[in-house]
Residue, then its C-alpha position, 0 to 999 in steps of 0.5 A: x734948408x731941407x735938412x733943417x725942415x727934416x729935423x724940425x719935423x721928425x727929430x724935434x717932436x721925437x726928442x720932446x718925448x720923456x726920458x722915461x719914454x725913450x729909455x723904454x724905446x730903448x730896452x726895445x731897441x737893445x733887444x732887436x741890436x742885440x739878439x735880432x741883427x746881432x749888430x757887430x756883435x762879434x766886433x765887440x766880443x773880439x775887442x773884449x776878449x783881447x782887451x780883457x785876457x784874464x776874463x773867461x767867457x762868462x764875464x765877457x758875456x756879462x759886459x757886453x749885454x751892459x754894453x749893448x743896453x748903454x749903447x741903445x741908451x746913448x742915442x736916446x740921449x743924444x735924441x734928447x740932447x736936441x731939445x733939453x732946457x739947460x737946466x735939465x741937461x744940467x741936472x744929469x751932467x755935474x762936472x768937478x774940478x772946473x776951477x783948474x779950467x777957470x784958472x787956466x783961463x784967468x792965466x790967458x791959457x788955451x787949453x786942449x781938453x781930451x776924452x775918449x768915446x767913453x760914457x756920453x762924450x756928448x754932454x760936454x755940450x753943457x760945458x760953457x754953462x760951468x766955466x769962465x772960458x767960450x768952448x770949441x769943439x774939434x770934428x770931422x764932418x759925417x758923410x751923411x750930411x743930415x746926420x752931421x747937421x743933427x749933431x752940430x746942433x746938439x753939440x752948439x745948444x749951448x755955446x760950443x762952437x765947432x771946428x773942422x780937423x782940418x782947420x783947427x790947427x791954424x784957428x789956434x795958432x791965429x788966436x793964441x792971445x783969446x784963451x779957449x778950451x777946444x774939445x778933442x774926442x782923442x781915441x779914434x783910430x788913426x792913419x797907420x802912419x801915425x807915429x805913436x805907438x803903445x799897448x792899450x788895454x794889451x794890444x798894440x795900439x796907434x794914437x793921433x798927435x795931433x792934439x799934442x803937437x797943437x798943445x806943444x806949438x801953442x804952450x796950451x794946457x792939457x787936461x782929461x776928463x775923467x767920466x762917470x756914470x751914476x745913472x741911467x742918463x746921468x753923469x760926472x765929469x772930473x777934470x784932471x790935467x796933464x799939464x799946464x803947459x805942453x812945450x814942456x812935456x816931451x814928445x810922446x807924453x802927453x799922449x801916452x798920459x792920455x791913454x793911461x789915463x783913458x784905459x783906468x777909466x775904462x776899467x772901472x765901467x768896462x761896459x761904457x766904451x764904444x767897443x762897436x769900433x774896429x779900433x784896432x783895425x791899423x795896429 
């Protein structure tokens, strides 16, 4: 009860303010992360440097300062997120492609969904507006119970329903007769005793299973959305699929088809990753 008292209170009046408003909160912001507290600054310029061998100093440089003002950007957005009309949350979000999802759906597939941290992960929110099927969305809770409270509301606005990590594997092998697209946010980094291991953006990188194994149990369809950023605060998601049915795929590739598909994307907007992440930290 407290927490929800605290959103309405301080949260809720905060993200009723113009976007204009906020995005000047945010250059102010970008300023004091970027050149006061300098935070992980040099978390960022490592993680481009060896992800980008053939860049000189310069180029990284440029990268992370677009970096460091969409980071500021993000937050203001997810602010927003809490109290935007659907019809505004639809204006700056435009996804493409979703008739291989409707599709899917007509066909009585589950399908498993994967993107990275990647542009704003966070408007897949507006997804059950798009499509035929209900929407479910992987998590793993946040230690700051106030903070995983503000963002379960933001992510079930508009018809997602939320599924801890820890649970989901069984939620969807008990409902394999109700098709529904589960969201899995793939890219973080995992226990060092996963098992994939590839090169990513030239480093040698572990990736989760997980959404492979379910996919392959299940024979749900795996798709990737491919984002772009447009404009300050807008949009497009294209989907793309990777399989229409994961028993079929041999162990490894739908995963390695991810990271593939993740590293293009991030090559055409280098500045829109969340290179804030000690993602290489297990190998």
């Amino acid at each position: 009860m407290t927490r929800t008292i605290l959103l309405k209170l301080f949260v809720y009046p905060f993200s009723l303010l113009p976007m204009r408003l906020l995005y000047g909160l945010s250059d102010v912001c970008c300023v004091v992360v970027y050149k006061l507290f300098r935070y992980r600054r040099d978390v960022v310029v490592q993680n481009l440097a060896r992800s980008f061998p053939e860049k000189n100093y310069r180029e990284i440089n440029f990268i992370t300062k677009r970096f460091y003002r969409h980071f500021c950007d993000l937050f203001m957005e997810m602010l927003k997120y809490y109290s935007i009309r659907e019809k505004n949350q639809q204006r700056r979000i435009r996804f493409t492609n979703t008739d291989v999802l409707d599709r899917l759906y007509d066909a009585g597939k589950n399908v498993i969904l994967l993107s990275g941290h990647y542009a704003n992960w966070e408007v897949l929110n507006i997804l059950p507006t798009y499509i035929k099927a209900p929407v479910g969305a992987v998590y793993s809770p946040l230690s700051s119970k106030f903070s995983d409270r503000l963002m379960q509301q933001i992510r079930m606005r508009f018809g997602v329903r939320m599924y801890p990590m820890q649970r989901i594997a069984r939620h969807i092998l008990s409902h394999r007769d109700a098709p529904t697209v589960y969201l899995f946010v793939a890219d973080q980094s995992p226990h060092a005793q996963s098992k994939y291991r590839t090169t990513f953006l030239h480093q040698p990188t572990l990736f989760f299973t997980g959404a492979e194994k379910l996919a392959s149990a299940t024979r749900a369809a795996v798709v990737y959305v491919h984002f772009e950023k447009t404009g300050r605060g807008k949009y497009t998601g294209h989907i793309v699929l990777i399989t229409p049915d994961g028993a079929q795929e041999q162990e490894g590739a739908i995963t390695q088809k991810f990271v593939e598909l993740l590293e293009a994307n991030i090559r055409e907007n280098s500045s829109l990753w969340l290179w804030t992440h000690k993602r290489w930290k297990n190998g």
